[in-house]
C-alpha positions as CSV (number, residue, x, y, z in Angstrom):
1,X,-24.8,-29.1,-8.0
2,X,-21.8,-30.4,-6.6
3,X,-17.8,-28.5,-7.4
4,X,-17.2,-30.5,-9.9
5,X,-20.1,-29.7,-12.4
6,X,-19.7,-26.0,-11.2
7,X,-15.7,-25.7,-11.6
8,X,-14.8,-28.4,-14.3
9,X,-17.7,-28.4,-16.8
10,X,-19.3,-24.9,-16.5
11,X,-16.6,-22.3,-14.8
12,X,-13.5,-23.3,-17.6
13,X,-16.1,-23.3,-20.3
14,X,-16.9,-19.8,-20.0
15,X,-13.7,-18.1,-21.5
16,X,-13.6,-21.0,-24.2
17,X,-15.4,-21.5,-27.0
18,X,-16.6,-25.0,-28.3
19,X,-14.4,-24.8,-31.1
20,X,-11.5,-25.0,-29.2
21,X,-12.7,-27.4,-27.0
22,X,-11.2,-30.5,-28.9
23,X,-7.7,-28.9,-28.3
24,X,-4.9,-29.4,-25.4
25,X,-3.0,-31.9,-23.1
26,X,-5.3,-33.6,-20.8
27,X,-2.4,-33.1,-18.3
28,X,-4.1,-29.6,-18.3
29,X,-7.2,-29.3,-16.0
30,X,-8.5,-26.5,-18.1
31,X,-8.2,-28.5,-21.7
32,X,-9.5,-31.3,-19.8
33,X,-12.5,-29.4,-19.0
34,X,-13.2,-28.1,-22.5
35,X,-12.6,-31.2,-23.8
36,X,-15.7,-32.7,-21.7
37,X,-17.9,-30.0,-21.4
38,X,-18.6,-29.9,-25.3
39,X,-17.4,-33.2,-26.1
40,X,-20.9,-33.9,-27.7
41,X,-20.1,-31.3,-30.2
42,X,-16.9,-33.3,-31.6
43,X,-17.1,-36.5,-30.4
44,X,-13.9,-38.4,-29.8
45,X,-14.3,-41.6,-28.6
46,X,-10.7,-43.0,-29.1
47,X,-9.9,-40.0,-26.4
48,X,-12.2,-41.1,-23.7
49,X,-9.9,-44.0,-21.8
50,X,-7.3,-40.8,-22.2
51,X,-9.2,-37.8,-20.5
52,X,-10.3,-40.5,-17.6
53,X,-7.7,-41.4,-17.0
54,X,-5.9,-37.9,-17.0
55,X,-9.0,-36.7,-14.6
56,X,-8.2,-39.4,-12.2
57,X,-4.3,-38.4,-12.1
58,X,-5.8,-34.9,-11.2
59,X,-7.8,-36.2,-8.2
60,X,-11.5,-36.0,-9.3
61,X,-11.7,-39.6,-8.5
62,X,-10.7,-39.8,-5.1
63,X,-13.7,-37.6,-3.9
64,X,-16.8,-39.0,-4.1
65,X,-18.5,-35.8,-4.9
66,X,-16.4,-35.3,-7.6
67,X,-17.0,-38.7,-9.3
68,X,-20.8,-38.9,-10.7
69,X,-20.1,-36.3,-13.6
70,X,-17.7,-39.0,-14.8
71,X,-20.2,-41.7,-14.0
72,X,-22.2,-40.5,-16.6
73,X,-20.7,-39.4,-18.6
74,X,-18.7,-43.1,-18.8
75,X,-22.1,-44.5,-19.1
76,X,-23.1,-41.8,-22.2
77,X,-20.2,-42.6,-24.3
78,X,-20.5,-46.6,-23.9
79,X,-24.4,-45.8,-24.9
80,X,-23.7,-43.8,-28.1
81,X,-20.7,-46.1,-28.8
82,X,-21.4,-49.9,-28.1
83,X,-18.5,-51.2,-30.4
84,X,-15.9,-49.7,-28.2
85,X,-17.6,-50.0,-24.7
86,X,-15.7,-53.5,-24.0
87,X,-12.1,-51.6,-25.4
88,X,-13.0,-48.6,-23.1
89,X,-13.8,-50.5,-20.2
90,X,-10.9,-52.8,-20.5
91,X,-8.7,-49.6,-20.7
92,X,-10.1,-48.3,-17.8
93,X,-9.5,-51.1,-15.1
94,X,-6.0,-49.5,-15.1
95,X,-7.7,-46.7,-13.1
96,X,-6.8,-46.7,-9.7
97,X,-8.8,-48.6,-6.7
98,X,-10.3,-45.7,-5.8
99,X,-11.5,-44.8,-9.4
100,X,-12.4,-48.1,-10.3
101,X,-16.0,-47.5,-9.1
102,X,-16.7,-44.5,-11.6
103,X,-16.2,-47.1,-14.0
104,X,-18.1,-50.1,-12.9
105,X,-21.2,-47.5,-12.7
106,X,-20.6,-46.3,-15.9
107,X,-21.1,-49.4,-17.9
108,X,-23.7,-50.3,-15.2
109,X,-25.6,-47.5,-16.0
110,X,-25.5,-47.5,-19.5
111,X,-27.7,-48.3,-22.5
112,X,-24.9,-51.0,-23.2
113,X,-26.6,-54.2,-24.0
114,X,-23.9,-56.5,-22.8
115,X,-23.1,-54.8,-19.4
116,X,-23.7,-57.5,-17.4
117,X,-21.3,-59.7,-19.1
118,X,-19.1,-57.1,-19.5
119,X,-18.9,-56.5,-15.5
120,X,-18.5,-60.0,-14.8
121,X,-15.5,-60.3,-17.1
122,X,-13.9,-57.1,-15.5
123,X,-14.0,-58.9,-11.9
124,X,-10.7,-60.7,-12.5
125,X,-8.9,-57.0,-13.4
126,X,-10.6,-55.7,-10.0
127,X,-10.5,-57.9,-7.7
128,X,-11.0,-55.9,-4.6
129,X,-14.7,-54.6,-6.1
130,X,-15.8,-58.1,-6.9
131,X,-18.6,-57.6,-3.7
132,X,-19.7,-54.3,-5.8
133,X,-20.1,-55.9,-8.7
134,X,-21.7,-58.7,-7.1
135,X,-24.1,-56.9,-5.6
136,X,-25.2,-55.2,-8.9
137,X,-25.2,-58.4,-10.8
138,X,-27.6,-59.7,-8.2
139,X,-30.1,-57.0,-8.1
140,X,-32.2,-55.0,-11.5
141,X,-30.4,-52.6,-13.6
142,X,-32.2,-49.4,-13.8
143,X,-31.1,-46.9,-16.5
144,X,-29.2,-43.7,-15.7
145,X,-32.9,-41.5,-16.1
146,X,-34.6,-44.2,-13.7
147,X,-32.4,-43.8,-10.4
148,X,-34.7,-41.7,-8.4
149,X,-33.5,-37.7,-7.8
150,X,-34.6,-38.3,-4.3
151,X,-31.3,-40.0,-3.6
152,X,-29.6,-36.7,-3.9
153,X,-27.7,-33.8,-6.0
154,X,-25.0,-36.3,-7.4
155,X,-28.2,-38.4,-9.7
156,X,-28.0,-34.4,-11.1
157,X,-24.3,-34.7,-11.7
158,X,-24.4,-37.7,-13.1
159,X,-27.2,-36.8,-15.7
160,X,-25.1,-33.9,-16.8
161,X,-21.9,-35.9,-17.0
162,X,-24.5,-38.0,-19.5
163,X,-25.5,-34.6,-21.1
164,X,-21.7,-33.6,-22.1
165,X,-21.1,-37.1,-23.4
166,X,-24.6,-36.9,-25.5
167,X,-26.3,-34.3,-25.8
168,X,-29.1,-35.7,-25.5
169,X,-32.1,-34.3,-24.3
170,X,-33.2,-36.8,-22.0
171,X,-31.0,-36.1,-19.0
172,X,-31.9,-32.7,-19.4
173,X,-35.8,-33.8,-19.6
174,X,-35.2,-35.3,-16.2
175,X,-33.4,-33.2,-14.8
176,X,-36.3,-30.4,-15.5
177,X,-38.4,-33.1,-13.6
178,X,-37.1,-32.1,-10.6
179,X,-38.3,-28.4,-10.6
180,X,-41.1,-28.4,-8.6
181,X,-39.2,-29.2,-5.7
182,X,-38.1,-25.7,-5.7
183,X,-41.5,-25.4,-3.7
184,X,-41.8,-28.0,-1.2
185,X,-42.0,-27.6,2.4
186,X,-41.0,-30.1,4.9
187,X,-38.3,-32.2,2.7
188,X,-34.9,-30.4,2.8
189,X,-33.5,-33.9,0.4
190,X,-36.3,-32.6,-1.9
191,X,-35.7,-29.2,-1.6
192,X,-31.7,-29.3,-2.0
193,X,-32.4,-31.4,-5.2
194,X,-35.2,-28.9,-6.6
195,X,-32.6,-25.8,-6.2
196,X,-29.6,-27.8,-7.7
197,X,-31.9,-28.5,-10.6
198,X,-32.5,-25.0,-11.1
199,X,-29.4,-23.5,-10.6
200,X,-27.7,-26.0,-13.2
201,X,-30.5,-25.6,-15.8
202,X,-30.4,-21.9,-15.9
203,X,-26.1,-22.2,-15.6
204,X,-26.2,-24.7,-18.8
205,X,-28.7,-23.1,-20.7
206,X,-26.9,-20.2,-21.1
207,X,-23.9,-22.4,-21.8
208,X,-25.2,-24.9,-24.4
209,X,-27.7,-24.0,-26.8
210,X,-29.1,-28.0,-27.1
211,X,-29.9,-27.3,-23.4
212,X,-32.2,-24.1,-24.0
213,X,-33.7,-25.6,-26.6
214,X,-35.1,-28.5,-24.8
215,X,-36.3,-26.2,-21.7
216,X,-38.6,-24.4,-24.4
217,X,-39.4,-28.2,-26.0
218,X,-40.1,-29.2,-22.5
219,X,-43.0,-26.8,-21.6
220,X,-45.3,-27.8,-23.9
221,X,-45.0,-31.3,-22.3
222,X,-44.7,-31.2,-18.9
223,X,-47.1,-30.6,-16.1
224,X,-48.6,-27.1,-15.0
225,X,-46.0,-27.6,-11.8
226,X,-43.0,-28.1,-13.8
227,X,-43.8,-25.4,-16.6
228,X,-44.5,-22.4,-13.8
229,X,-40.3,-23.0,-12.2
230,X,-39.5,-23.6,-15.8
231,X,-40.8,-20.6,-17.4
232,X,-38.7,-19.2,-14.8
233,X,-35.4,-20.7,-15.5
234,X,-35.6,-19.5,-19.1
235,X,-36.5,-15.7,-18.5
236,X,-33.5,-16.1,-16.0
237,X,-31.2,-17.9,-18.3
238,X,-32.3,-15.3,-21.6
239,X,-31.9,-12.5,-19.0
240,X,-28.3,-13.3,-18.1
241,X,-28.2,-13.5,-21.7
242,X,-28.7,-10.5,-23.0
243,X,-26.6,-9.0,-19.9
244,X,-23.3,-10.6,-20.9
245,X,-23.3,-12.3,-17.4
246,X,-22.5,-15.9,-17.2
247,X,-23.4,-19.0,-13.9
């Protein structure tokens, strides 16, 4: 799981408690974080443009490794929220260059019916992406949970980024797809993945109670290959638990 996940949405949310987590300047990294990391507890969707915004004045958009929380978590918000996803996006295109991708993913990604549309319109406010938004135009629009995990640790990032805007269980579900690679041998993409998973399911379970709950929903539905790692992540998570110790 990449800094951002780890330092922003987990590491500032273990001395606060949700109920403070609607509180703060967004000029302030660590109300910024709150803010995010249980923004599917108090939803506030007039904030969103707001905290973007305030996390790209902070720098999180100008490394790419930083960005796919924000990705999804764009694209989680427009889903639960389709009356505001053209107001949000329009916001947004004040972003700078370099941000302006977060946010063309985000609607691309999202459940929003009228994305395509929607990105065409948002050409003429950014200009210099028109080839990216071209080149999505002209090719299928998977969902968020169909872009393959293979293509690396930020498809994680971005499914939690979708978590915190939801809290939902299916990023989680997917994410807890990606177990078994914990075991493979020959595929260090694979592998890399597999451990990220782990490490972040264990970290947000202890976190966020929707998370746990899902882990235990999950292994009565997924295969023997997902269940073994995952009944594994749980002991580990409940362990840390009961120890007072936190990801």
């Amino acid at each position: 799981m990449t800094a951002i996940v780890r330092l922003l949405f987990l590491a500032v949310a273990l001395v606060c408690p949700p109920a403070f987590a609607a509180e703060g300047n967004f000029s302030d990294a660590n109300a910024l974080g709150r803010w995010i990391t249980y923004y599917y507890s108090n939803p506030e969707p007039h904030r969103v443009a707001e905290a973007i915004r305030a996390a790209s004045s902070q720098g999180f958009m100008k490394n790419g490794q930083k960005a796919p929380p924000f990705i999804g978590f764009i694209a989680g918000v427009m889903s639960k929220n389709p009356s505001i996803a053209q107001s949000l996006a329009e916001q947004l295109t004040s972003l700078p260059e370099v941000g302006q991708p977060v946010l063309i993913l985000g609607v691309w990604y999202s459940a929003y019916p009228e994305a395509k549309p929607l990105l065409e319109r948002l050409t003429k406010s950014m200009p210099k992406h028109k080839e990216m938004i071209d080149h999505l135009l002209a090719n299928g629009r998977p969902s968020l949970l169909e872009l393959p995990l293979e293509q690396g640790p930020w498809v994680l990032d971005a499914l939690w980024g979708n978590f915190m805007a939801t809290g939902d269980d299916a990023p989680v579900a997917r994410i807890i797809s990606a177990l078994p690679w914990v075991n493979v041998r020959g595929d260090v993409s694979r592998l890399l993945v597999g451990g990220a998973a782990r490490w972040s399911l264990i970290s947000n379970a202890i976190q966020h109670k929707p998370v746990m709950t899902t882990c235990r929903k999950e292994l009565t539905s997924q295969p023997k290959e997902v269940t073994d790692v995952l009944r594994e992540v749980i002991a580990e998570a409940e362990k840390d638990m009961k120890e007072g110790k936190t990801q």
